[in-house]
C-alpha positions in Angstrom: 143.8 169.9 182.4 141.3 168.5 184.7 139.8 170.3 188.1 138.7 167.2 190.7 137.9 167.4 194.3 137.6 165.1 197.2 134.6 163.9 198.5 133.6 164.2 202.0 134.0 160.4 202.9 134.8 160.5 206.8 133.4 162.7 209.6 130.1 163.8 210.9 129.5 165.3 207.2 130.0 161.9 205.4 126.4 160.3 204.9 124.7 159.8 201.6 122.4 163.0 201.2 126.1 164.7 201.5 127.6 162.2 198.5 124.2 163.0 196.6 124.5 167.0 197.2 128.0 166.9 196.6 128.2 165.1 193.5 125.2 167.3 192.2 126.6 170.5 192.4 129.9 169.7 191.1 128.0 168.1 187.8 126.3 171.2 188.0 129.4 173.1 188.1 130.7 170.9 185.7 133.9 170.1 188.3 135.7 167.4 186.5 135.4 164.7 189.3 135.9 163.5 192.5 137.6 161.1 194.5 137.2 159.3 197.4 140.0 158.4 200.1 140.2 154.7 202.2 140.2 153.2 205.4 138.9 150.3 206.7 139.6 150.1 210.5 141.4 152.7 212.6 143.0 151.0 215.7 144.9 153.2 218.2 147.7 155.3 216.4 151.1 154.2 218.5 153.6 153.6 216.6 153.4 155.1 212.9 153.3 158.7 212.0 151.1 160.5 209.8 151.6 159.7 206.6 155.1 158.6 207.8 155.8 161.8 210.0 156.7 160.9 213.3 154.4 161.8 215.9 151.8 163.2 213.8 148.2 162.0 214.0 145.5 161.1 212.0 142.6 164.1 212.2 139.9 163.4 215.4 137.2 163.5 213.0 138.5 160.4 211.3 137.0 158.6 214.4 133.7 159.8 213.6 133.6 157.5 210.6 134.7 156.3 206.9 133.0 155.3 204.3 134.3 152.7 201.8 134.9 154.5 198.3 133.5 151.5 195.6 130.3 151.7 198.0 130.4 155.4 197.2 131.5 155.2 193.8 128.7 152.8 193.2 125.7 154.8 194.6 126.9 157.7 192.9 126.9 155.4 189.4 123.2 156.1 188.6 123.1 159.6 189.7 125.7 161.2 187.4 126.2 161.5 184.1 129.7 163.3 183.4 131.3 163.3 186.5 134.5 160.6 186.5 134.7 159.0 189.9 137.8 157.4 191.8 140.0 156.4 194.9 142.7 159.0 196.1 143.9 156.7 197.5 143.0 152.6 198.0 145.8 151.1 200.1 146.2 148.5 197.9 148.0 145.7 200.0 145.7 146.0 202.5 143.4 144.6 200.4 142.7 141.1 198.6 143.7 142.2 194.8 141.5 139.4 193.3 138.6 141.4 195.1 139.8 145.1 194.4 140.2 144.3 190.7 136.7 143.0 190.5 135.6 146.4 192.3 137.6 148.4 189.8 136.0 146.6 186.8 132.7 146.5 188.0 132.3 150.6 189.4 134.2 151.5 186.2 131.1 149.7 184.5 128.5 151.3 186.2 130.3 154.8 185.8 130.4 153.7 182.1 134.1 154.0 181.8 134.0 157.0 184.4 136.5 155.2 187.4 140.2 156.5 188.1 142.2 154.0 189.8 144.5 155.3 192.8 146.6 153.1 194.6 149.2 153.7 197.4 151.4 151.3 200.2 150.1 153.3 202.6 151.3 154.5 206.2 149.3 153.2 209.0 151.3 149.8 210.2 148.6 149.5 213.1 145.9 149.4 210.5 147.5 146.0 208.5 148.1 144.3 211.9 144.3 144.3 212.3 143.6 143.1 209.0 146.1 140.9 209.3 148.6 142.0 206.5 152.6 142.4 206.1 153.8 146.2 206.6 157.3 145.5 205.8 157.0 143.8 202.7 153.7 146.2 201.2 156.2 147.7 198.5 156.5 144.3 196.8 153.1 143.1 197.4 151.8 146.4 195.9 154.1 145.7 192.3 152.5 142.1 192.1 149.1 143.3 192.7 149.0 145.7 189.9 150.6 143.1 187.4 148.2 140.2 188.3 145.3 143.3 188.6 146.5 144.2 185.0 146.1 140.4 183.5 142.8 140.0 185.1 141.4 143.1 183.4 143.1 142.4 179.5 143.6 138.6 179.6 140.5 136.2 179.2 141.3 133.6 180.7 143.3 135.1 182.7 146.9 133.8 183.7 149.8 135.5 186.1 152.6 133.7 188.1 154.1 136.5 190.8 155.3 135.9 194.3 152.6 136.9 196.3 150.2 136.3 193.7 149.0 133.7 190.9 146.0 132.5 188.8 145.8 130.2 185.9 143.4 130.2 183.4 141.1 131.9 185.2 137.5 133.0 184.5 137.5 137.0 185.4 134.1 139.1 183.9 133.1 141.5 183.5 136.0 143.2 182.2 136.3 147.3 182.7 134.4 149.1 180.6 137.6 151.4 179.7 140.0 149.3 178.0 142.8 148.4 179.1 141.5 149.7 181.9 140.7 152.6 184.2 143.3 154.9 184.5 145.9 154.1 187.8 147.1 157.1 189.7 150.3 155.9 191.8 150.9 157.8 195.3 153.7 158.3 197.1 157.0 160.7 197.4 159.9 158.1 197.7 162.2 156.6 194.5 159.8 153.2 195.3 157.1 155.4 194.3 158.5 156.8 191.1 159.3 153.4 190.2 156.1 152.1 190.0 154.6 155.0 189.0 156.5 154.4 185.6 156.0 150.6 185.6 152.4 150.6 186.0 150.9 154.1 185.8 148.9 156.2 184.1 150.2 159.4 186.9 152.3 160.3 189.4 150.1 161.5 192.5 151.6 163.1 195.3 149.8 164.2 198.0 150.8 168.1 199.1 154.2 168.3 197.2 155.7 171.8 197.2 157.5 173.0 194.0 160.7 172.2 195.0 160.2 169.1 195.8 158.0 168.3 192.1 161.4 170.1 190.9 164.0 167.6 192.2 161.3 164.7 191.7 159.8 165.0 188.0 163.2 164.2 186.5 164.0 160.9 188.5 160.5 160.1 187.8 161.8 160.5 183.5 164.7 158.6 184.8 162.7 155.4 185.8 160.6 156.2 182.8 163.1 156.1 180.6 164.6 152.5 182.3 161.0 151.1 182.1 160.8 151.4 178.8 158.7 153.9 178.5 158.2 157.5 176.4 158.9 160.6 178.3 156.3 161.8 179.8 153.9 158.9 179.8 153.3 159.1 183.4 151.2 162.5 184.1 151.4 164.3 187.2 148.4 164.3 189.2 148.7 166.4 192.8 146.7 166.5 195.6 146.8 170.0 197.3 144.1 171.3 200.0 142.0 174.4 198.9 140.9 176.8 201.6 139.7 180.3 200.5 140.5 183.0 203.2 140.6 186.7 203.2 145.0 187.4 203.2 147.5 185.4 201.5 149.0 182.4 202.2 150.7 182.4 205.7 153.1 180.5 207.7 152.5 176.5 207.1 150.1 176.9 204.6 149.8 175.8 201.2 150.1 178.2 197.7 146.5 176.4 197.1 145.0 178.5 200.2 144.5 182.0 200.4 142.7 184.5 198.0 141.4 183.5 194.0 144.0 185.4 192.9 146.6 183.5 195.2 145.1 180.0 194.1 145.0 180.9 190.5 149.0 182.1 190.6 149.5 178.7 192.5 148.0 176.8 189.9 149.8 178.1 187.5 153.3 177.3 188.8 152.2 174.1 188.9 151.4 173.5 185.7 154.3 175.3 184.6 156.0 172.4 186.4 153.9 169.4 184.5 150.8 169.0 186.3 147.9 168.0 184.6 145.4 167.2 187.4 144.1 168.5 190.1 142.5 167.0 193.1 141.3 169.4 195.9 140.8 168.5 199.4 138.1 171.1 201.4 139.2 172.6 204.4 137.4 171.5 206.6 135.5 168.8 205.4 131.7 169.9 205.8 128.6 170.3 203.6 128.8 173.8 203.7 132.6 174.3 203.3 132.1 171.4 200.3 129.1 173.6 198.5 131.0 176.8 198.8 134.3 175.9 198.0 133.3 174.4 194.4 131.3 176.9 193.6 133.7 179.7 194.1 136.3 177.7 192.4 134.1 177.7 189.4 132.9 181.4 189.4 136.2 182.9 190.7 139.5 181.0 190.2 138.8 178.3 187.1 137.7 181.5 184.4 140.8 182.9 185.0 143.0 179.7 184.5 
């Protein structure tokens, strides 16, 4: 069972001294990691929904900046020593995959074998029209990028014929320093999702799911398990929930996650009675001092009595 937050990587708070202090007090606390969301350019927000809910924006603060998470990952390298480090999420078809998979291999050498990999297609269709990328077909590019991402890190040379993507007998070093490689995390909440999850994937992470929704989705995720080949329960779950301690329960539109110790520790528990295995907590909001406080009282009054 691992305990993970997410760093502070966009807003008025995201700087270095708030990486450093961050990452210091949850070695400190001995958090089990943290994780760093992506994005490289946010144009104006017409068309797409929030993570794919109609009308729903991005948060203002957003606009106050983002930091890029292997530049992150990669200053934090030589100033921890336990912590593991990793991307919730990378939009991976955003992205050049010969590029990201040099990224991945090199961070997860400077973490010494410390990275987690998460991927997802992502939402933001403005976003790939800057950079120039397909929206529509993102699903596909996504499955081809993790296959050719997968011989570049095991194959020397390397070799892969996709669609989208191909490379012969190719020089690729240095290879991860976790072998195969870093563990991939797989976002999403649809069956494409599941799907790759249990083609490619180390976990399942979705972002905020309530326990009727992991109810109705863990055993279609066994299902595509199962017709990948694979043994049940390979794919861990991995959620993503927000953490927000507050002096009454839970109320209307809130998550389990925020409310009193006692209500976050009951939370947790129902969700590892449902599978999960890792947890990765957002702060609300995301400031230094919200940041600092949060983890500590996580350690001192909700992780003892797990």
């Amino acid at each position: 069972m691992t305990y993970a937050f997410s760093l502070i990587m966009r807003g008025a708070d995201a700087n270095p001294a708030t990486f450093q202090q961050i990452a210091q007090q949850a070695e400190a606390l001995e958090i089990d990691g943290l994780m760093c969301s992506s994005h490289i350019v946010l144009p104006p927000q017409v068309k797409s929904g929030y993570v794919n809910v109609p009308g729903r924006k991005y948060a203002e603060h957003w606009n106050e900046g983002y930091w890029e998470p292997f530049s992150v990952c990669s200053y934090l390298a030589g100033q921890t020593r336990r912590l593991t480090l990793g991307t919730s999420i990378v939009v991976l078809p955003m992205h050049n995959p010969f590029e990201v998979a040099k990224q991945v291999a090199e961070v997860d050498n400077l973490l010494d074998g410390r990275f987690v990999f998460g991927i997802g297609v992502g939402w933001f269709e403005e976003e790939f029209e800057v950079l120039g990328q397909d929206f529509h077909n993102r699903g596909a590019r996504t499955n081809d990028a993790l296959q050719l991402m997968k011989a570049l890190w095991t194959q020397e040379p390397a070799t892969y014929e996709g669609k989208h993507y191909r490379v012969r007998d190719a020089r690729f070093l240095p290879k991860p320093k976790r072998r195969p490689h870093p563990p991939i995390w797989v976002a999403g909440h649809g069956e494409a999702a599941l799907k790759r999850a249990a083609r490619f994937a180390d976990a399942w992470h979705p972002v905020r799911p309530t326990y009727d929704f992991l109810r109705e989705m863990l055993p279609r995720l066994r299902r595509q398990e199962e017709a990948a080949g694979r043994a049940p329960g390979s794919v861990k779950l991995a959620v993503k929930l927000p953490l927000l301690f507050q002096a009454g329960p839970p109320g209307e539109g809130q998550f389990a996650t925020e409310g009193r110790p006692q209500d976050m520790v009951d939370a947790i528990q129902r969700y590892r009675e449902l599978g999960a295995e890792h947890f990765l907590f957002d702060f609300v909001p995301e400031t230094l001092p919200v940041a600092l406080d949060t983890m500590e009282r996580f350690a001192q009054e909700v992780r003892p009595r797990l």
